[in-house]
C-alpha positions as CSV (number, residue, x, y, z in Angstrom):
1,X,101.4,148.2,68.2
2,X,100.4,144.6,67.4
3,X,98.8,143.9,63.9
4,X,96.9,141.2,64.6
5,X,93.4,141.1,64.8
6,X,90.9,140.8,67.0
7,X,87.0,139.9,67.6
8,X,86.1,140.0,71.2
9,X,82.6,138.8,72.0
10,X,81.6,140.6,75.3
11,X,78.9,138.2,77.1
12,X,76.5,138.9,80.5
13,X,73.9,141.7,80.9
14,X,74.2,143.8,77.5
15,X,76.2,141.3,75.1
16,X,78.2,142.8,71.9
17,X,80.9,142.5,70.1
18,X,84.1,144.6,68.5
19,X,86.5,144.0,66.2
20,X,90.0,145.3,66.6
21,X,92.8,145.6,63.9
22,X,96.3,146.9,64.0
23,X,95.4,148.1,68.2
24,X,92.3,150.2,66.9
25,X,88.7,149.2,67.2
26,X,87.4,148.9,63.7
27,X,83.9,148.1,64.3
28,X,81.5,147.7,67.6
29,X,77.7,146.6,67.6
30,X,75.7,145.6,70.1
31,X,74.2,141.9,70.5
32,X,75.2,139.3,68.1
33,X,72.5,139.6,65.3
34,X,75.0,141.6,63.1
35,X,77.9,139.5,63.9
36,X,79.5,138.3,60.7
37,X,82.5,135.5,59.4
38,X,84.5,135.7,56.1
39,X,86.0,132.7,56.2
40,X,88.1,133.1,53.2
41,X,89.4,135.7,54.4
42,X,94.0,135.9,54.3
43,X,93.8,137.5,57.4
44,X,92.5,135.5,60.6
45,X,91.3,137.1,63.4
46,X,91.8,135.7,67.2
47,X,88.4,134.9,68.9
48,X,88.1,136.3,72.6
49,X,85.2,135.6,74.4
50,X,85.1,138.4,77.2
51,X,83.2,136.9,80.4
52,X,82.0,139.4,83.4
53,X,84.6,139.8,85.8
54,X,81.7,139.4,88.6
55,X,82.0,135.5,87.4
56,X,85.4,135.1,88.3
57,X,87.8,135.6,91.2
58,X,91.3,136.9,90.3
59,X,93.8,136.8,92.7
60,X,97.6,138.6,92.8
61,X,99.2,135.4,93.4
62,X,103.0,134.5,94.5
63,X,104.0,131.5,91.9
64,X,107.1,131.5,90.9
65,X,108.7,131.5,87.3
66,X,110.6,128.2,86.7
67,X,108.3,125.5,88.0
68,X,107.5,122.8,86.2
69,X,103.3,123.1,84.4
70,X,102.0,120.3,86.9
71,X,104.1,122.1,89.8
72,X,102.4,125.4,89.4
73,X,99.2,123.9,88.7
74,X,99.3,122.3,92.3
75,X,100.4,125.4,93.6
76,X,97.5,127.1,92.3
77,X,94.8,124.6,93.2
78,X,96.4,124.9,97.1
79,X,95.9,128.9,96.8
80,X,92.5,128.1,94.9
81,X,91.6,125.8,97.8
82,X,92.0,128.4,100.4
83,X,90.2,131.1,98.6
84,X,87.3,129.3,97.1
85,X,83.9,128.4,98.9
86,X,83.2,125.8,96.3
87,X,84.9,122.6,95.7
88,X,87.7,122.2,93.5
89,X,86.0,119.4,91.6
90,X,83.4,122.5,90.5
91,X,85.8,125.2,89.8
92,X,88.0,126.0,87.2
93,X,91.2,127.3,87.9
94,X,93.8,129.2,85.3
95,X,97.0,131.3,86.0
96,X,98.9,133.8,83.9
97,X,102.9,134.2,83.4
98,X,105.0,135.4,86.2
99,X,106.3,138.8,86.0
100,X,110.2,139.1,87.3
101,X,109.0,138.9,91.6
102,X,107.7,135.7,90.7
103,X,103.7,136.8,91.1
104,X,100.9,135.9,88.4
105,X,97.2,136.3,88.1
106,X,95.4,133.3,89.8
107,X,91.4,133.1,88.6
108,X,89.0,130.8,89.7
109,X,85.7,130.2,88.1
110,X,83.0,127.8,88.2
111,X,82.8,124.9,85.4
112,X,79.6,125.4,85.0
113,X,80.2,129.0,83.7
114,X,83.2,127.6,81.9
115,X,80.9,125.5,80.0
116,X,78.0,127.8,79.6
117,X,80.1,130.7,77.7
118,X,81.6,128.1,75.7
119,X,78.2,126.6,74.4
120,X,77.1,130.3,74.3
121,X,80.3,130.4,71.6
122,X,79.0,127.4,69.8
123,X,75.7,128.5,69.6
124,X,76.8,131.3,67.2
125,X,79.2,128.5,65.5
126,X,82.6,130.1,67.6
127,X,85.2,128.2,68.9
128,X,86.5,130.8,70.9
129,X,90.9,131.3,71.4
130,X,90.9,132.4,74.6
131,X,88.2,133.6,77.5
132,X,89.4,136.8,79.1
133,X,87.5,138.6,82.3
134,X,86.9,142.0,81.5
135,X,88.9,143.6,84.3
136,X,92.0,141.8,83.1
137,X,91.9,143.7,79.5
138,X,92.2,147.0,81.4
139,X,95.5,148.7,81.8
140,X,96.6,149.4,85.1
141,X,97.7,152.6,86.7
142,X,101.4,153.5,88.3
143,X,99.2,154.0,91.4
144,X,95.9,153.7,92.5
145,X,93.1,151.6,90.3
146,X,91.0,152.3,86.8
147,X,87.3,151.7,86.8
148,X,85.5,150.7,83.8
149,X,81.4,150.9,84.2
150,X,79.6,148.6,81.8
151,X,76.3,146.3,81.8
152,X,75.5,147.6,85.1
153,X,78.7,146.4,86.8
154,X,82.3,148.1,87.5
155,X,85.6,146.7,86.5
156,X,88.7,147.5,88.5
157,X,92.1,147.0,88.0
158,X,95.0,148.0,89.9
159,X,98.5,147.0,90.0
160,X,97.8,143.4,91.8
161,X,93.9,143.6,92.1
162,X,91.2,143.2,89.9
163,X,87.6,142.9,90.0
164,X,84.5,143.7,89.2
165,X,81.2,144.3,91.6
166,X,78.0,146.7,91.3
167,X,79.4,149.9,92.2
168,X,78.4,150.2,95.6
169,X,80.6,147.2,96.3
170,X,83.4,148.2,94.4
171,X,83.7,151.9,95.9
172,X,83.4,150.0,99.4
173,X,86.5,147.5,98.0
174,X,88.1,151.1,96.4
175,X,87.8,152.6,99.5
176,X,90.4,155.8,99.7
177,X,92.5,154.3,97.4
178,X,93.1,156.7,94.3
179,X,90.4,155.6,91.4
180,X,90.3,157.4,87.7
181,X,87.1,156.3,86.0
182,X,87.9,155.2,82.2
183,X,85.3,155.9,79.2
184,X,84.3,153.6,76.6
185,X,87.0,155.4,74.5
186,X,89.7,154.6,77.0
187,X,89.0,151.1,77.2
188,X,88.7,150.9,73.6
189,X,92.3,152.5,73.4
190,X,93.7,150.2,75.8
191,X,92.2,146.8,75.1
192,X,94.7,146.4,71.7
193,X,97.6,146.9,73.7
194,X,96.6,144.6,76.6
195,X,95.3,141.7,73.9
196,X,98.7,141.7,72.2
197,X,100.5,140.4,75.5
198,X,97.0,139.0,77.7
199,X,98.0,138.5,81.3
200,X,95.1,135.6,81.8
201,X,93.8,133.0,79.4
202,X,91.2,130.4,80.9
203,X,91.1,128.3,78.4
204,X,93.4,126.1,79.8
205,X,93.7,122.3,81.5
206,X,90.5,121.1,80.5
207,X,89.1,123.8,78.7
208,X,92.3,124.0,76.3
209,X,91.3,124.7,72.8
210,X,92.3,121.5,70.9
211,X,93.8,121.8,67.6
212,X,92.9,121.5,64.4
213,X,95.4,119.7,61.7
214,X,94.5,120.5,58.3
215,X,95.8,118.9,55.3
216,X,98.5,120.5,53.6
217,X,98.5,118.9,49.9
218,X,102.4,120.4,49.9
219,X,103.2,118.3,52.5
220,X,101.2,115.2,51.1
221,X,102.9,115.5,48.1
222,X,106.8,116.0,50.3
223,X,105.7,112.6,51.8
224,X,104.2,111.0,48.4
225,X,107.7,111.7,47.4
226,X,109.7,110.8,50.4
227,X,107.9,107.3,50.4
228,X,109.0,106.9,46.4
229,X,112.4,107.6,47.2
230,X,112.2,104.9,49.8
231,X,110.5,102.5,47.8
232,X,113.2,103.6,44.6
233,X,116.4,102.8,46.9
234,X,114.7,99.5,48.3
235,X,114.6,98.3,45.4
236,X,117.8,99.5,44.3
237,X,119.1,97.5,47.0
238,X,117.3,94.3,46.4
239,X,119.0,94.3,42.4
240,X,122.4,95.7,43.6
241,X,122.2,92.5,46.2
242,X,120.9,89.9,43.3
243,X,123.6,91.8,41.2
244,X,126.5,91.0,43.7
245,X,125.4,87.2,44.3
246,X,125.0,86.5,40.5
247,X,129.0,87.4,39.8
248,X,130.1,85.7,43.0
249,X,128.3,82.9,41.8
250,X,129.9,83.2,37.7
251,X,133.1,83.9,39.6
252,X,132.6,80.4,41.9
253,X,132.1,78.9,38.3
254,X,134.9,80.2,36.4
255,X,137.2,79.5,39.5
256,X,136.0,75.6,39.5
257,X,136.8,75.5,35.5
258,X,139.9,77.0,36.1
259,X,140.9,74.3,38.9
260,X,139.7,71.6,36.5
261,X,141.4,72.4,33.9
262,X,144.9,72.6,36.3
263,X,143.5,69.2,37.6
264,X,143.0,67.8,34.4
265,X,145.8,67.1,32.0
266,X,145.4,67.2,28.2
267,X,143.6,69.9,25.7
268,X,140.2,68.5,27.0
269,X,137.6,70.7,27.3
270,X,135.9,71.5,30.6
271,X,132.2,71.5,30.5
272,X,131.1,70.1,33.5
273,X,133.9,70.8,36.5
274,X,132.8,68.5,39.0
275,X,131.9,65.4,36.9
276,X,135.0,65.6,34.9
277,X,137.2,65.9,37.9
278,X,135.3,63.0,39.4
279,X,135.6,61.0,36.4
280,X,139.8,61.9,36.6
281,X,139.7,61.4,39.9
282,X,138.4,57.2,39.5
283,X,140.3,56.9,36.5
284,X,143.5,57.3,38.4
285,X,142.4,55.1,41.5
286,X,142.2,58.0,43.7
287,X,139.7,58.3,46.7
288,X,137.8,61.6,48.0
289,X,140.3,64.5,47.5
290,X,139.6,68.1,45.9
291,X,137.1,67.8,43.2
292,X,134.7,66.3,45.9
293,X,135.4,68.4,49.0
294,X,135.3,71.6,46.5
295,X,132.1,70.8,44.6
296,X,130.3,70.0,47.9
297,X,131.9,73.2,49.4
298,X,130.6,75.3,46.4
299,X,127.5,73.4,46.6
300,X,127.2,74.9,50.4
301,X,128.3,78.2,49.8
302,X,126.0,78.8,46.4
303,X,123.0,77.0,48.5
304,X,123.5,79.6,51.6
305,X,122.4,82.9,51.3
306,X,124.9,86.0,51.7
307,X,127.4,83.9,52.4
308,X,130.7,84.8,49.8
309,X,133.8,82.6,49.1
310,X,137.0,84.6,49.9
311,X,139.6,82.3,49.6
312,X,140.1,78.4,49.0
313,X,143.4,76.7,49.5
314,X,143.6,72.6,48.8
315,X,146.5,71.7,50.4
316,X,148.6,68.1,49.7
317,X,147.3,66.2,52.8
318,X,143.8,66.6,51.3
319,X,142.6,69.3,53.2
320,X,140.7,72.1,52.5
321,X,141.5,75.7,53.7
322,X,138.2,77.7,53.2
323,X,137.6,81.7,54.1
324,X,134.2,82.8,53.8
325,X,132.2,86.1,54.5
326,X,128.2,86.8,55.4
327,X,126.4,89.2,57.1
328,X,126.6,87.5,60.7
329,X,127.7,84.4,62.3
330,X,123.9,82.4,61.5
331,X,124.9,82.6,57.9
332,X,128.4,81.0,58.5
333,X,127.1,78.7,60.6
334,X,124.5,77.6,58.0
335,X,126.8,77.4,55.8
336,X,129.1,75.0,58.3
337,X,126.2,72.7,58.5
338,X,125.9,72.3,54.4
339,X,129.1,71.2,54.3
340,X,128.6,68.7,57.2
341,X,125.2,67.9,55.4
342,X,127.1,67.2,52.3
343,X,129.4,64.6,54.0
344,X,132.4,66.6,54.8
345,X,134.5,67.1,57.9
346,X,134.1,70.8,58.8
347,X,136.3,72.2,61.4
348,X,135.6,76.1,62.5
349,X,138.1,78.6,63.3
350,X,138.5,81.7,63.6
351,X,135.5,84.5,63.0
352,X,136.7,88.2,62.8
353,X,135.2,91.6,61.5
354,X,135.8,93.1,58.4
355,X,134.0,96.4,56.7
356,X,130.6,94.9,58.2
357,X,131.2,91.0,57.6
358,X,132.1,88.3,59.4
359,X,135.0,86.4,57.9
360,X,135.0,82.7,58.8
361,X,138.1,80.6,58.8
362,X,137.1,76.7,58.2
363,X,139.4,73.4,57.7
364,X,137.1,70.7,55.0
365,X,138.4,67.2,55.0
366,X,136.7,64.1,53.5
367,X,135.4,61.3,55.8
């Protein structure tokens, strides 16, 4: 037996409610006045608005399992169509699950009733779970029907047919089939059961209960954190980055006094690479050869951002052999267009992938 609970709210003729816990009706008044909420309560209970079955037309229908939702709804609004007097644009139409033959319960209702129940809900401050017709909360015999008299009316339920008419009409619509009138006990005993696993919910399409997110501060706090951590290994990333470019750019230094002091003979010290080796450069009546293609090279590559020197060769016909790695080819090419800014001859070669990077080949000569 299900352990949920349950407060059905019984509208039409003679109005009431009843409260059911663990299958068992705990507590049953008439009319609304003594209705009462504890909202703090651990334990919810499921709201059921229970609507006259005189005020809705259930049908046995043949929809199968496995369609799609908009494929049975248009299956259902056909059936509706040929069923219903009234328009479609005024009824309201809901279906159950499909047992294993493939049939469901089909209802059909007017949205005018859909919409008076539900304000009669929010009058007494309810917003109901589901809308049930009374005949549907009955179980049904192996054979024959069960008939349930209340508020003046008699609910039937069979197998594949319920209803709910004065009782004239429904022992005309009984006829000789076999009938076993249920008590207010009976009912009671079966409406747990038939709650726990409800055929028929009309709150559906339209009428759909919407739902209500509530703030969870645990899950405030699991995304206060998440968004630190982000923030944290941004950041991270921004000084690992400035980290990296700062000892490529000591290790462009110390490579330039380490060429200058090869370059330049003598115990002199190296202070300034590029204007010493310019300076040794005129004093032996040379023209444009390594210490100026190198210093505007390292001038381009320090100047171009991501871009990291790899590999310089300065070969004896005064050409430069330069490997470079960046991110993508924009930075190599920015860095191509230094150089050429800077006065040198830049010829491109080869570009290939490594671990992420591209790797640029280039040939420097002076003009």
């Amino acid at each position: 037996m299900s352990e949920e609970r349950f407060l059905l709210l019984f509208l039409g003729e003679e109005p009431g409610w009843m409260r059911l816990a663990g299958g068992r009706c705990v507590a049953r008044k008439p009319g609304f006045d003594t209705l009462a909420f504890d909202p703090d309560t651990d334990d919810p209970e499921m709201v059921i608005l229970v609507v006259p079955g005189s005020d809705v037309a259930l049908h046995w229908a043949d929809i199968p399992a496995g369609l799609a939702p908009a494929q049975t709804m248009a299956a259902a609004r056909i059936m509706a169509d040929e069923v219903s007097a009234e328009p479609l644009e005024a009824t309201h139409i809901a279906f159950g699950q499909a047992d294993e033959e493939g049939h469901r319960w089909l209802a059909v209702t007017a949205r005018a009733k859909m919409d008076s129940w539900l304000g009669a809900a929010a009058a007494l401050g309810i917003d109901p779970d589901g809308i049930v017709p009374e005949p549907v909360l009955m179980a049904p015999p192996e054979t024959g029907v069960h008939v349930f008299r209340r508020a003046g009316l008699c609910s039937v339920r069979g197998q594949t047919r319920a209803f709910a008419a004065e009782p004239e009409i429904a022992a005309l619509l009984i006829g000789d089939e076999p009938s076993e009138a249920l008590g207010a006990e009976d009912f009671e005993g079966e409406v747990g059961a038939m709650l726990a696993d409800a055929p028929l919910n009309l709150r559906q399409g339209d009428y759909a209960k919407r739902r209500q997110w509530k703030l969870d501060n645990a899950y405030v706090r699991r995304v206060a954190l998440l968004a630190a951590t982000i923030l944290l290994v941004t950041l991270l990333i921004q000084l690992t980055m400035i980290a990296r470019y700062s000892f490529a750019a000591d290790a462009l230094e110390r490579e330039a006094m380490e060429r200058a002091r090869d370059a330049i003979p003598g115990t002199v010290e190296i202070v300034n690479p590029e204007t010493q080796l310019r300076a040794q450069l005129a004093g032996l009546g040379g023209g444009p050869g390594y210490g100026e293609q190198a210093s505007a090279a390292f001038a381009a590559i320090r100047d171009t951002a991501g871009v990291e020197l790899q590999a310089m060769i300065y070969d004896a016909d005064n050409t430069l052999q330069l490997t470079a790695a960046a991110p993508g080819q924009a930075e190599l090419q920015a860095l191509q267009q230094r150089m050429i800014a800077a006065g040198l001859l830049v010829t491109p070669g080869a570009v290939r992938d490594a671990g992420g990077l591209q790797i640029g080949e280039f040939t420097v000569n002076a003009p």
